[in-house]
mmCIF file of the N, C-alpha and C atoms, coordinates in Angstrom:
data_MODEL
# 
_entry.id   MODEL 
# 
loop_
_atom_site.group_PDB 
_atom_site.id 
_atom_site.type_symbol 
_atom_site.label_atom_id 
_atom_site.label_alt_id 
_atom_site.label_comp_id 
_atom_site.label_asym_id 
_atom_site.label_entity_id 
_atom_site.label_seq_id 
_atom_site.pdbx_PDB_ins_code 
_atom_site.Cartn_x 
_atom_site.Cartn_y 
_atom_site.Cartn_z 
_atom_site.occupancy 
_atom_site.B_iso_or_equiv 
_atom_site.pdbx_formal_charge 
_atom_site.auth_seq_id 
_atom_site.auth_comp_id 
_atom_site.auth_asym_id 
_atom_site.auth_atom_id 
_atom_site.pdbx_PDB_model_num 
ATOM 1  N N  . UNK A 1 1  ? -84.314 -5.363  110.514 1.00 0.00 ? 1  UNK A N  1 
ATOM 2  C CA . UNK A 1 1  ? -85.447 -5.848  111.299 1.00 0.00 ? 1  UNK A CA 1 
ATOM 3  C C  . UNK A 1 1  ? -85.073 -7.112  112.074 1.00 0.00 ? 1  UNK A C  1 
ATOM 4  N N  . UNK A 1 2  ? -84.391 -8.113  111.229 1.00 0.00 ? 2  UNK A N  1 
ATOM 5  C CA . UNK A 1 2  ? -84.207 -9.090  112.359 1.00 0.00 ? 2  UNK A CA 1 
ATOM 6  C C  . UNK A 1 2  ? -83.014 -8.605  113.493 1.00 0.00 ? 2  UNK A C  1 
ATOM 7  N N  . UNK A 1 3  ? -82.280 -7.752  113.065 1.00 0.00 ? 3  UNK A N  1 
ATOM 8  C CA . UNK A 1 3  ? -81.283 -7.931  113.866 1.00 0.00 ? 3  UNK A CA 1 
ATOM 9  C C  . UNK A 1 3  ? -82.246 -7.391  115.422 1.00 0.00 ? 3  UNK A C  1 
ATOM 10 N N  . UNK A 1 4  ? -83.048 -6.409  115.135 1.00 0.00 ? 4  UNK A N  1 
ATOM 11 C CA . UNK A 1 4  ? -84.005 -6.006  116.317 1.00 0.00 ? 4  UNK A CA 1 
ATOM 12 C C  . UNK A 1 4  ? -84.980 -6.677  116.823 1.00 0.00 ? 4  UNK A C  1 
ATOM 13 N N  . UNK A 1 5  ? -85.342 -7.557  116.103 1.00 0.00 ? 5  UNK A N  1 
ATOM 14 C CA . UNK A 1 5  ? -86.028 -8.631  116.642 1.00 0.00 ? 5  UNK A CA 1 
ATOM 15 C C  . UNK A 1 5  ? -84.930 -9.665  117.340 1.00 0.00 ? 5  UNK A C  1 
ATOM 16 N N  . UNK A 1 6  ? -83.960 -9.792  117.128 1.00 0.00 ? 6  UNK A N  1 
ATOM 17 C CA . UNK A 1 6  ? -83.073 -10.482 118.171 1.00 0.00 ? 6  UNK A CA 1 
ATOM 18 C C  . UNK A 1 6  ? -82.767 -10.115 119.057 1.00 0.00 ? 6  UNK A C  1 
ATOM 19 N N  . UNK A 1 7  ? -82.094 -8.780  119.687 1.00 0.00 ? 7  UNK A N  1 
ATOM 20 C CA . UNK A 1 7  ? -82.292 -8.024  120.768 1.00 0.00 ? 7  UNK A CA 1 
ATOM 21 C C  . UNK A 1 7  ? -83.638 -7.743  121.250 1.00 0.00 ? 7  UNK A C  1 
ATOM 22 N N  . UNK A 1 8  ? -84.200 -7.565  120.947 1.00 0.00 ? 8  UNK A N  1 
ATOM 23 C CA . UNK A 1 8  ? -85.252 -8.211  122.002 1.00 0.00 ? 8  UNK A CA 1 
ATOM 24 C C  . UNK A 1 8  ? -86.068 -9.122  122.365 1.00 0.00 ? 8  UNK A C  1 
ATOM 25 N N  . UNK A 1 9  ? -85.626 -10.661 121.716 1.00 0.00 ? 9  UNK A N  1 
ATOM 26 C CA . UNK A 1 9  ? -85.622 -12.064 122.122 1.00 0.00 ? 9  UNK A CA 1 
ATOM 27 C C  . UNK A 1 9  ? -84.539 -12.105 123.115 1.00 0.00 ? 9  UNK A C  1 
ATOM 28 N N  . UNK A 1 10 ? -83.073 -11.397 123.335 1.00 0.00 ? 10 UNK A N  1 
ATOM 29 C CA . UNK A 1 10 ? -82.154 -11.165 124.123 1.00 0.00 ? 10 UNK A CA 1 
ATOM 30 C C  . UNK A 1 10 ? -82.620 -10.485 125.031 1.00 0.00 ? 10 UNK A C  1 
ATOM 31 N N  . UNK A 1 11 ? -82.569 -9.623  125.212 1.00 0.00 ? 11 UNK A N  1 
ATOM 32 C CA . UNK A 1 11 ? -83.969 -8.713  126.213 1.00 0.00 ? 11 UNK A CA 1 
ATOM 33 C C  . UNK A 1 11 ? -84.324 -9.557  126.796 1.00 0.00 ? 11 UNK A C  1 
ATOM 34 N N  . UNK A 1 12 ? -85.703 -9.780  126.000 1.00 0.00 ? 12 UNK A N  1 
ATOM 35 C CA . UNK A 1 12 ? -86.113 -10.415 126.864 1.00 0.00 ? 12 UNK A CA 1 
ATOM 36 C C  . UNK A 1 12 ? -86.175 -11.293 128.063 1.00 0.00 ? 12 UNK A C  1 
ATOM 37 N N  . UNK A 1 13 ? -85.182 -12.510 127.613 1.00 0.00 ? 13 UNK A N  1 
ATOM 38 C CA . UNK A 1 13 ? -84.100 -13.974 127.812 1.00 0.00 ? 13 UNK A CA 1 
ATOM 39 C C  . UNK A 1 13 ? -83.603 -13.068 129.354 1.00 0.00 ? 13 UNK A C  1 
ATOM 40 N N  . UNK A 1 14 ? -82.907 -12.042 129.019 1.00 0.00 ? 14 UNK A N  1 
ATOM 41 C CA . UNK A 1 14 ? -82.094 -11.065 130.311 1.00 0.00 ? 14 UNK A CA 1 
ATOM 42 C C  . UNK A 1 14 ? -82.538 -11.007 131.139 1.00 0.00 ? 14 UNK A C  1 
ATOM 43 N N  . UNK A 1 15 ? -83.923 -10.295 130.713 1.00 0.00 ? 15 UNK A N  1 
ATOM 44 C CA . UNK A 1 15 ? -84.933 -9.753  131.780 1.00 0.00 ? 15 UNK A CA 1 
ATOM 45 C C  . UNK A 1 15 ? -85.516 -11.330 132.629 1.00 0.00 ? 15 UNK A C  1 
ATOM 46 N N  . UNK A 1 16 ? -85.920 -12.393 132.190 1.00 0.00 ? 16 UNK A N  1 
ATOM 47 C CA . UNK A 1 16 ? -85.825 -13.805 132.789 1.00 0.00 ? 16 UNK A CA 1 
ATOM 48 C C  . UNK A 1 16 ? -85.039 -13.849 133.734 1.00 0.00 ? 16 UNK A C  1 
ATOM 49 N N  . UNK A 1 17 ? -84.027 -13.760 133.253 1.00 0.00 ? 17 UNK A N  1 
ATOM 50 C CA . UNK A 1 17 ? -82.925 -14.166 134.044 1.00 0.00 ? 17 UNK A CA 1 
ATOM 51 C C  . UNK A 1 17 ? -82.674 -13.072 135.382 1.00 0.00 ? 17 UNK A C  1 
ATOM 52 N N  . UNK A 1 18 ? -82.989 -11.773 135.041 1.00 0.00 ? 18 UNK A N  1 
ATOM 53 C CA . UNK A 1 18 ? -82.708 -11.222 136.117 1.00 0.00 ? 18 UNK A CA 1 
ATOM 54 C C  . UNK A 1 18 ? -83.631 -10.460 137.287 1.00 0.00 ? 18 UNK A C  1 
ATOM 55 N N  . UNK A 1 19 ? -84.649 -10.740 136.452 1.00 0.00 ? 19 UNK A N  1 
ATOM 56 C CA . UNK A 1 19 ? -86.006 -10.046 137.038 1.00 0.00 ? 19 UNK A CA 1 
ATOM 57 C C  . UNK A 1 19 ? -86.290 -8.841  136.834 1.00 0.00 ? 19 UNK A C  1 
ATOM 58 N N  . UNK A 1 20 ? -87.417 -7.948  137.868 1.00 0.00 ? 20 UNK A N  1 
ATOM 59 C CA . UNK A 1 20 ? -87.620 -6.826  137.498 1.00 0.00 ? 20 UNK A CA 1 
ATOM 60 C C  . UNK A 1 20 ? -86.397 -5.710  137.315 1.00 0.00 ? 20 UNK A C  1 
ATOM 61 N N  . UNK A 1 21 ? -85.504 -6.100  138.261 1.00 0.00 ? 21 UNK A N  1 
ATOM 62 C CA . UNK A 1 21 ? -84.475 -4.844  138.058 1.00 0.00 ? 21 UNK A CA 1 
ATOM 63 C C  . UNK A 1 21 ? -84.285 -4.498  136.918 1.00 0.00 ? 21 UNK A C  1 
ATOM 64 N N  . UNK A 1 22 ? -83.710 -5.195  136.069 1.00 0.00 ? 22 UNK A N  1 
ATOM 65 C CA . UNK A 1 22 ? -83.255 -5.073  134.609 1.00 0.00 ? 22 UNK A CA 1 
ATOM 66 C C  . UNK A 1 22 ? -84.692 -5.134  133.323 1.00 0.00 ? 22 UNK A C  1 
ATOM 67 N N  . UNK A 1 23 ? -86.093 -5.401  134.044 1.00 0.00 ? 23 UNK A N  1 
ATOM 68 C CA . UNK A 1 23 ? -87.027 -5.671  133.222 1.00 0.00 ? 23 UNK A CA 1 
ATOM 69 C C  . UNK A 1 23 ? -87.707 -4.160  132.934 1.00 0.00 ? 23 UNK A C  1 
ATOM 70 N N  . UNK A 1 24 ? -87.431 -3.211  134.227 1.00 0.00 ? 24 UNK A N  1 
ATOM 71 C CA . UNK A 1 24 ? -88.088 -1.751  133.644 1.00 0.00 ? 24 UNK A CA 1 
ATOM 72 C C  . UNK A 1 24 ? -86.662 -1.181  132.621 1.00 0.00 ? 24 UNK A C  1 
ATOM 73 N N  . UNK A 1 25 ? -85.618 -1.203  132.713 1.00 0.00 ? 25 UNK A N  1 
ATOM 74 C CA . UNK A 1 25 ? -84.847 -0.942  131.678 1.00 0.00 ? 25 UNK A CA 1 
ATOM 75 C C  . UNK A 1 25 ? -85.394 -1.689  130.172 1.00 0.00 ? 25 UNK A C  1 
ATOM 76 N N  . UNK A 1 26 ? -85.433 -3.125  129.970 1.00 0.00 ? 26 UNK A N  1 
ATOM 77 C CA . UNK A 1 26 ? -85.430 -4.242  128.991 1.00 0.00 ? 26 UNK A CA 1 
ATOM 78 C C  . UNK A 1 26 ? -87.170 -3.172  128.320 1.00 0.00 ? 26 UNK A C  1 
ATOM 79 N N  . UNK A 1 27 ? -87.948 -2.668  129.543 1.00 0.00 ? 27 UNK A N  1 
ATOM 80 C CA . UNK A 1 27 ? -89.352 -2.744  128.621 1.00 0.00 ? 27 UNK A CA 1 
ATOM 81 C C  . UNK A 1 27 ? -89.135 -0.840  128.476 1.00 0.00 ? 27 UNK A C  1 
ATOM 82 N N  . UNK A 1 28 ? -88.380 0.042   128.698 1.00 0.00 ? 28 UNK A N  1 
ATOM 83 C CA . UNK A 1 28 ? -88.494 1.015   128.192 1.00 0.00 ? 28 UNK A CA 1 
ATOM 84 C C  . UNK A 1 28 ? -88.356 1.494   126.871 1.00 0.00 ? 28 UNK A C  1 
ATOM 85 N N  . UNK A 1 29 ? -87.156 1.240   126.501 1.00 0.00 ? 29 UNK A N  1 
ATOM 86 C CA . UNK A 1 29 ? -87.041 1.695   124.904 1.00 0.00 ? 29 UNK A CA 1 
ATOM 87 C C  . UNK A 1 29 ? -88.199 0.829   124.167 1.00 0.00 ? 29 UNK A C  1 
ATOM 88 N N  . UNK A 1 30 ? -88.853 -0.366  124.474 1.00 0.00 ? 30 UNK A N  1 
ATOM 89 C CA . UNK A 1 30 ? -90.068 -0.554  123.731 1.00 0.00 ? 30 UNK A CA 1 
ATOM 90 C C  . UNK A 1 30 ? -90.526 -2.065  124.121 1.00 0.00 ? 30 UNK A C  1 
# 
């Protein structure tokens, strides 16, 4: 569980950084 809760605090952080391009990938799997 945490390790998945860190990838997607990472995710998330990504998706910041890169905007929508990478944010409909970052919010599909969940």
């Amino acid at each position: 569980m945490l390790i998945v809760k860190s990838t997607t605090v990472f995710l998330k952080r990504f998706y910041d950084l890169n905007g929508e391009q990478i944010g409909t990938l970052t919010i599909a799997p969940g």
